[in-house]
C-alpha positions, 0 to 999 in steps of 0.5 A: 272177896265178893265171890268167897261171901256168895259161895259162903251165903249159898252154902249157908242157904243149903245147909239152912235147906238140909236142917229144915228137911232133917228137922221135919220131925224135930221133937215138937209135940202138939199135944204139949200144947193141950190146955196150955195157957197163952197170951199173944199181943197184936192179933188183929190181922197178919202174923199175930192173927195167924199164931192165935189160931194155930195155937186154937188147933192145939187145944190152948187157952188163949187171951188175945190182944188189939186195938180194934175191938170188932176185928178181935171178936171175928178172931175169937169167934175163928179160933173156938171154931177151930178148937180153943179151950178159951179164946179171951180178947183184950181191946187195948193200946200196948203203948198204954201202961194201964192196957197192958196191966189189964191185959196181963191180969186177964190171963191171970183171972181168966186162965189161972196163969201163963204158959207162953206170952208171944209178943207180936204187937207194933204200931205208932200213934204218932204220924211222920209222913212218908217212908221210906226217909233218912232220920236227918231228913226229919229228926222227929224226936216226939215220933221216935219217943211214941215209936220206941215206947209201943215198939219196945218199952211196951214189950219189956212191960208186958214181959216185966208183968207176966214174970211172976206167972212164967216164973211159977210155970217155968214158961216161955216169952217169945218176941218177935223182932225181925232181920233188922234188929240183927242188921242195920238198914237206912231210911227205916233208922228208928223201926232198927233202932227198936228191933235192936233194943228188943234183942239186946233187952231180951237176950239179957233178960234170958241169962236172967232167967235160966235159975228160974227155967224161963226160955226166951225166944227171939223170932228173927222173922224177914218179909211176911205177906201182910196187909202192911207189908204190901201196903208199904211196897206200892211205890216200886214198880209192878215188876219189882213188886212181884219180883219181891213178894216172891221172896216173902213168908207166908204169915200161916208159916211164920206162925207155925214155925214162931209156935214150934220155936217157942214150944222147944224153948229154942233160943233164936229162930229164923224164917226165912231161911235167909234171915240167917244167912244174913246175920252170919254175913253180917258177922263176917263181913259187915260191909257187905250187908251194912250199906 
């Protein structure tokens, strides 16, 4: 049986290649993107930074969003340099109702209304030490409540309050999960938990929508050389560390491929391209993946 699932995950991986080089040119258009109004959440640094700038290249008009206030005006100031019709900064904690309101009511006076809202954002105010840990190890319930609330009820706020505008401009909410809201993991049992909430939240969410022409996109995204990413692999060994910073997305990438994605209003994205392999082994042979 392992054998059947190895050939299957390399064919997957092939066929996953080929499409990529079919769909080099796969109708996007960046011009679409010309003026085009957007919010991007947790822009600060990483995979958030680099969507606001790519969407700067496009000509968009973009309100951007972060905890640290100083990081946000080096990231406005980059983007109109790069070719932003507006670049607007919003200092917040999405994990606060009130920041989220003002953030979304930027957009609506400062750009007029909403074309695209890419939900990137995540953190936690609240400490639980050192991970990676299993849950009953330290079942902290006040950090999974703070977890859960900036991880995923802060999203479906965002969304929920940008609704009216995307409703008018039949536009776009792209989320960005990761492999873990399609396949469990141990030790990271509350950052899964929150990942799948999000799929399952926004996948009905889209049904909802399709009378109103509102697109939802989930980006399925696996490792991306971060700051956090890096920073959460320092206890392997170097040679497992290099072993496995090779098997990681670029955050530039990441972003081209999440603006594409929401751009061609496509319903699931993933990237790399073994995000997808894994969600079909998961499919078939769950065991395989879930241990």
């Amino acid at each position: 049986m392992l054998w059947l699932v190895v050939v299957f995950v390399m064919a997957v991986a092939g066929l996953a290649a080929y499409k990529y080089l079919l769909n080099a040119n796969n109708g996007f258009d960046p011009e679409s993107l010309r003026g085009a109004r957007v919010v991007v959440t947790g822009c600060s640094t990483g995979v958030g930074e680099q969507v606001a700038y790519q969407y700067a290249k496009h000509g968009a008009k973009v309100v951007i969003t972060a905890r640290r206030e100083e990081r946000l005006k080096e990231v406005v100031a980059k983007m109109k340099d790069l070719g932003a019709q507006e670049a607007i900064y919003v200092a917040g904690d999405m994990g606060k109702a009130e920041d989220c309101e003002r953030t979304i009511e930027t957009a609506s006076s400062k750009l007029g209304g909403l074309d695209y809202i890419i939900l990137n954002h995540w953190g936690c105010s609240h400490k639980r030490g050192k991970f990676p840990k299993l849950w009953d190890a330290d079942p902290d319930m006040d950090f999974l409540a703070d977890y859960t609330n900036i991880n995923y009820l802060s999203h479906v706020r965002l969304a929920s309050l940008a609704l009216p505008m995307l409703k008018e401009s039949q536009g776009n909410i792209t989320v960005v999960t990761g492999l873990l809201g399609k396949v469990p993991n141990p030790t990271f049992t509350f950052y899964t938990g929150a990942k799948f909430a999000l799929d399952g939240f926004f996948s009905s969410l889209r049904c909802e929508m399709k009378p109103h022409n509102v697109s939802i996109t989930l980006a399925v995204l696996g490792s991306v050389d971060t700051d956090g990413l890096r920073g959460s692999i320092q206890d392997l060994g170097a040679a497992a560390r290099e072993y496995f910073m090779k098997t990681v997305a670029q955050p530039d990438d990441t972003a081209k491929v999440i603006i594409e994605g929401a751009t061609l209003r496509k319903r699931e994205i993933y990237h790399p391209f073994y995000t997808r392999a894994t969600c079909i082994v998961r499919a078939i042979a769950p065991s395989m993946v879930e241990k």
